[in-house]
DOBALUM-371328 format. One record per atom (N, C-alpha, C, O): x, y, z; atom name. Coordinates in Angstrom, 1 decimal. Layout:
N
TISE     east    north       up   site
TISE        X        Y        Z     CA
...
END
This chain:
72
TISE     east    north       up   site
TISE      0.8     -1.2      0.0      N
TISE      0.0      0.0      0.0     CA
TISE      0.9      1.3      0.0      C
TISE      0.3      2.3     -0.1      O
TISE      2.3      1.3      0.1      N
TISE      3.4      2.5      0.4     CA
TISE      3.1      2.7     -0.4      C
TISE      2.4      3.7     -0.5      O
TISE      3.6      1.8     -1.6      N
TISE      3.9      2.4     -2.8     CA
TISE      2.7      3.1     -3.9      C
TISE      2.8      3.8     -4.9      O
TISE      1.7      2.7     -3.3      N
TISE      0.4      3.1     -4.0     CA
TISE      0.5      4.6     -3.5      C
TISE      0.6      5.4     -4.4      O
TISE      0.4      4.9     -2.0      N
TISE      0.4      6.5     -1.8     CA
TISE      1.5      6.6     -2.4      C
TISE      1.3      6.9     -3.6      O
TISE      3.0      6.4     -2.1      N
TISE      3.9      7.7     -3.2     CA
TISE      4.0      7.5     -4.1      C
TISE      5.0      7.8     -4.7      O
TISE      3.0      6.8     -4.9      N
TISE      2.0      7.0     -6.8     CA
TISE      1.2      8.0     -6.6      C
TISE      1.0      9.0     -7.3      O
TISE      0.6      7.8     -5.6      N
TISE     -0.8      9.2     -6.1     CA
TISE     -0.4      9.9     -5.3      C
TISE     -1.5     10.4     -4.9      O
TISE      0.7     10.7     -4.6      N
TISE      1.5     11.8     -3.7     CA
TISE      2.5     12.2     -5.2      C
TISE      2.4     13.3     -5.6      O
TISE      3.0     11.6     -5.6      N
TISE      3.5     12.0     -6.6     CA
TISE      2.9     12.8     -8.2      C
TISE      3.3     13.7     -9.0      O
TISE      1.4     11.9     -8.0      N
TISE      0.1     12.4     -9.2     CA
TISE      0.1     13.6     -9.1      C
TISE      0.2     14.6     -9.8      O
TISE     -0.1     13.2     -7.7      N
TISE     -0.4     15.1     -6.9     CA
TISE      0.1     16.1     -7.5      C
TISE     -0.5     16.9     -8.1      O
TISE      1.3     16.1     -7.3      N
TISE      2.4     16.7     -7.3     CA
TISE      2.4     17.2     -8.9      C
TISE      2.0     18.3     -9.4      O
TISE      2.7     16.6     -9.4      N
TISE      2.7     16.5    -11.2     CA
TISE      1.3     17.1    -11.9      C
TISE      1.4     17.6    -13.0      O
TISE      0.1     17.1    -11.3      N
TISE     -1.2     17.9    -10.8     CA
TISE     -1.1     19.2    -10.8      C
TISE     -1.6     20.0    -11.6      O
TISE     -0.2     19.5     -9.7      N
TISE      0.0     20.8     -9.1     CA
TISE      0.7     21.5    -10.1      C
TISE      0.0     22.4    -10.6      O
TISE      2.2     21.3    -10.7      N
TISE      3.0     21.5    -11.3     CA
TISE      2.2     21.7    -12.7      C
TISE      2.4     22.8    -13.1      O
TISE      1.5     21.1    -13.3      N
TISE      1.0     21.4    -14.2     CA
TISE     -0.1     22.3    -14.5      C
TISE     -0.3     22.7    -15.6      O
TISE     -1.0     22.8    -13.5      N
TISE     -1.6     23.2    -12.8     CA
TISE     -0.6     24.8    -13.1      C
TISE     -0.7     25.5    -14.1      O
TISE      0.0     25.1    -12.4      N
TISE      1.2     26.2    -12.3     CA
TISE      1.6     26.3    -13.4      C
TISE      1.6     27.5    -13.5      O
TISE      2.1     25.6    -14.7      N
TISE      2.6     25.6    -15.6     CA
TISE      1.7     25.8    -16.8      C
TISE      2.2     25.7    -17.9      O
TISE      0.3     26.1    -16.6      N
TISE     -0.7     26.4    -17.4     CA
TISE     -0.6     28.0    -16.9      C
TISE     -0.5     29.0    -17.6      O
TISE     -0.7     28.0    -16.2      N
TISE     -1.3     29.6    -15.5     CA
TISE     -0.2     30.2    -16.1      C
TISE     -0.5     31.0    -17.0      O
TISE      1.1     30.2    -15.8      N
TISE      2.5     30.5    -16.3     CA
TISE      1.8     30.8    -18.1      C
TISE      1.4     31.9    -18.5      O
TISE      1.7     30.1    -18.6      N
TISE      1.6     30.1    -20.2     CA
TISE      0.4     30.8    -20.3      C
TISE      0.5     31.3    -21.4      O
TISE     -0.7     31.1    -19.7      N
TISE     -1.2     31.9    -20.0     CA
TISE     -1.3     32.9    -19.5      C
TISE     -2.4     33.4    -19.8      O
TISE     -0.4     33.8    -18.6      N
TISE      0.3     35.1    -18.5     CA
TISE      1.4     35.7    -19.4      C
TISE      1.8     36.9    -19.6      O
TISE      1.9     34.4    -19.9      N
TISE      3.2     34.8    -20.3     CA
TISE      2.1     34.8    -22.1      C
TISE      2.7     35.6    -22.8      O
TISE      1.0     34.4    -22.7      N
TISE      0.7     34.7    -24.1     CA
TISE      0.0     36.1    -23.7      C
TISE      0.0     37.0    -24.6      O
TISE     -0.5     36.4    -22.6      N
TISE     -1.3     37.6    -22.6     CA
TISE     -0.3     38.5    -22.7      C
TISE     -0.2     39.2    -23.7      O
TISE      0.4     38.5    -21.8      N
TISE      2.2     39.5    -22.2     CA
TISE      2.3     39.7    -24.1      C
TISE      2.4     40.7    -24.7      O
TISE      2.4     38.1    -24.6      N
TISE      2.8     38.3    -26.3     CA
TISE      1.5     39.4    -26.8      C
TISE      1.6     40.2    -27.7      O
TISE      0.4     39.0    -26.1      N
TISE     -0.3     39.6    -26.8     CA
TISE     -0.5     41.0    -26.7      C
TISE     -0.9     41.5    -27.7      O
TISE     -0.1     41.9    -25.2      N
TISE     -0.5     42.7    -25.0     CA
TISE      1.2     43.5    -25.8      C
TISE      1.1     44.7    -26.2      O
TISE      2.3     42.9    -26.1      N
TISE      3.3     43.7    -26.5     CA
TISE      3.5     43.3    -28.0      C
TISE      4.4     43.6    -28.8      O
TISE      2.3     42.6    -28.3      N
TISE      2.4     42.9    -30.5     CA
TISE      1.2     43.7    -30.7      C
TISE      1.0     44.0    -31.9      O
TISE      0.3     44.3    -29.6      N
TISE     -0.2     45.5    -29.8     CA
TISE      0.1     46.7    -30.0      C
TISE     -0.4     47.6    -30.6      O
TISE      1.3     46.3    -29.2      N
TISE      2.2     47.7    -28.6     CA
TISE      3.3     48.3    -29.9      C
TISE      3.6     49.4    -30.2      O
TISE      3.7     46.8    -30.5      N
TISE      4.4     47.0    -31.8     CA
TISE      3.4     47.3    -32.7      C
TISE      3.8     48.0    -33.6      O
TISE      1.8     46.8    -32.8      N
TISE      1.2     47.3    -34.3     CA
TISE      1.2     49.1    -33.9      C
TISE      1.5     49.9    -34.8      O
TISE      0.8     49.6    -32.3      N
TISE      0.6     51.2    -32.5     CA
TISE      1.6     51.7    -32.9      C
TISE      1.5     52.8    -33.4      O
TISE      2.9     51.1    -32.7      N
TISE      4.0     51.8    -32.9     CA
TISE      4.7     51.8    -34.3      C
TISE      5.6     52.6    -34.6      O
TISE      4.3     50.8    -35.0      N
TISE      4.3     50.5    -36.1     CA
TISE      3.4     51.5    -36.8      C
TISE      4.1     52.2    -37.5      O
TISE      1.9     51.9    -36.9      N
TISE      1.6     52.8    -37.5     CA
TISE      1.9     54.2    -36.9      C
TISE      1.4     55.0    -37.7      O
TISE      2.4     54.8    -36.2      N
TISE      2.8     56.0    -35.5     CA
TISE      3.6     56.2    -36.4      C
TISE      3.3     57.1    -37.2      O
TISE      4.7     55.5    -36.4      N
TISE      5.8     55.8    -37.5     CA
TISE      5.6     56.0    -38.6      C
TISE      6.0     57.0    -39.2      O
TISE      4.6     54.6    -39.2      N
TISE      4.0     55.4    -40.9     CA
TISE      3.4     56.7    -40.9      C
TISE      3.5     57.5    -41.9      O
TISE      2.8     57.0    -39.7      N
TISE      2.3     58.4    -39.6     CA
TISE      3.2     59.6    -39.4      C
TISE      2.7     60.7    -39.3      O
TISE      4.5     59.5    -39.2      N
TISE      5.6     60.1    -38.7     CA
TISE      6.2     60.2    -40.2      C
TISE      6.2     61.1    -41.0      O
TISE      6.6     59.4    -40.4      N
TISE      7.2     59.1    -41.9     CA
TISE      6.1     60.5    -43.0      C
TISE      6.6     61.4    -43.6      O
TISE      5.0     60.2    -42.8      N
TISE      4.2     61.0    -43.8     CA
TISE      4.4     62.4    -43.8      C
TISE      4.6     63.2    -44.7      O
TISE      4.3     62.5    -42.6      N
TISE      4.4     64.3    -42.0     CA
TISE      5.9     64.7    -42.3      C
TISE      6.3     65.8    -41.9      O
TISE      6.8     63.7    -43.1      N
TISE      8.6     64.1    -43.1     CA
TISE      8.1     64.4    -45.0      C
TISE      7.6     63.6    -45.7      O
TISE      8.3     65.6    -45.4      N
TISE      8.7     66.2    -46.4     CA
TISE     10.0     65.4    -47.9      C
TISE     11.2     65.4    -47.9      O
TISE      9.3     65.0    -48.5      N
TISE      9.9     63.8    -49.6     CA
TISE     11.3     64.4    -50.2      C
TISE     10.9     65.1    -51.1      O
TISE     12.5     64.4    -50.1      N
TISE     13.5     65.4    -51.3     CA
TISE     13.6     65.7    -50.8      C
TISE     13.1     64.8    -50.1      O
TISE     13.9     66.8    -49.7      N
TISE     14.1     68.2    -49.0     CA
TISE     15.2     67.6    -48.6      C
TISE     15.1     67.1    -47.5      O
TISE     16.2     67.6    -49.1      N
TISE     17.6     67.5    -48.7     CA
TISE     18.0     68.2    -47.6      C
TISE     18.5     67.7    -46.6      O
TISE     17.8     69.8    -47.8      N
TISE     18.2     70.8    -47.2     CA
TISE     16.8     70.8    -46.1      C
TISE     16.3     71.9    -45.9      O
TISE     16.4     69.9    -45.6      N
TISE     15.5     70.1    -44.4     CA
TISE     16.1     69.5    -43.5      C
TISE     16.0     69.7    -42.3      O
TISE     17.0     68.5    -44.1      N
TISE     18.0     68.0    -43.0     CA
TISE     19.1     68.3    -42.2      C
TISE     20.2     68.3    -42.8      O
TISE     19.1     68.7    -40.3      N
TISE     20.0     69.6    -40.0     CA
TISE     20.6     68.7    -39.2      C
TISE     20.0     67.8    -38.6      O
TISE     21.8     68.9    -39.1      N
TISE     22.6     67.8    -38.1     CA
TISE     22.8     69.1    -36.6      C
TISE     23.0     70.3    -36.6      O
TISE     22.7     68.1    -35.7      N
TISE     23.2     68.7    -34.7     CA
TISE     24.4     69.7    -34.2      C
TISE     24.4     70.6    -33.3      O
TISE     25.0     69.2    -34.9      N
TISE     26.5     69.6    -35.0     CA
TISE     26.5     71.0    -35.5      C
TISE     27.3     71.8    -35.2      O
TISE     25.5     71.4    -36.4      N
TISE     25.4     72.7    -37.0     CA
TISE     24.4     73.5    -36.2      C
TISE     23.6     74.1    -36.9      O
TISE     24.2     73.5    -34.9      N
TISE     23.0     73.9    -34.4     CA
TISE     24.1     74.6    -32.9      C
TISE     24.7     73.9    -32.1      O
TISE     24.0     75.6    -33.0      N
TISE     24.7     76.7    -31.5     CA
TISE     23.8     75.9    -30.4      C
TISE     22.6     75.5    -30.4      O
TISE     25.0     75.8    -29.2      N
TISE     23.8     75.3    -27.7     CA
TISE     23.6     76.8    -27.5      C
TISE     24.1     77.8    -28.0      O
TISE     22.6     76.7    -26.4      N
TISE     21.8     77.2    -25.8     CA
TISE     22.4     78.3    -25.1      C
TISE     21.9     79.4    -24.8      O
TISE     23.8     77.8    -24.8      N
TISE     24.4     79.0    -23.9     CA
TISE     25.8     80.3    -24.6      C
TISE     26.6     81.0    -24.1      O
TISE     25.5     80.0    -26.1      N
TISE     25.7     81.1    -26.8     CA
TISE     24.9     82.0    -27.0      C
TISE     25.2     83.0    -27.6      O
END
C-alpha cells in the first residue's frame, strides 16, 4: 500500500505542477499579446511620422553639430 500513496502523492504533485505551468503560459501569451499590440501602434505612429517628413528636402535635414547650444 506504500507504494500506492507515493504514486498518487507524486500524481499530486505533477497535478500541481502542471496546474502552475498552465497559468505561467497563459500570463506569459497575454504578455505576447498585449506587447504585439504595442508593436502594431508603434508600427503605424511611425507610418504616420514618416508622412508628416517632407519627400526630397535635402536641405530640411540639419545635423546637430550645426546647431549653437543654448548658452551662446
Amino acid at each position: 500500500m506504500d507504494s500506492l500513496d507515493e504514486a498518487a502523492r507524486r500524481l499530486t504533485e505533477l497535478e500541481i505542477k502542471a496546474s502552475f505551468t498552465e497559468d505561467l503560459l497563459d500570463q506569459l501569451n497575454q504578455v505576447i499579446v498585449r506587447q504585439q499590440q504595442q508593436i502594431d501602434t508603434l508600427i503605424r505612429e511611425i507610418g504616420h511620422l514618416r508622412q508628416q517628413i517632407p519627400e526630397g528636402d535635402g536641405a530640411a535635414f540639419r545635423s546637430l553639430r550645426d546647431e549653437r547650444p543654448p548658452h551662446y
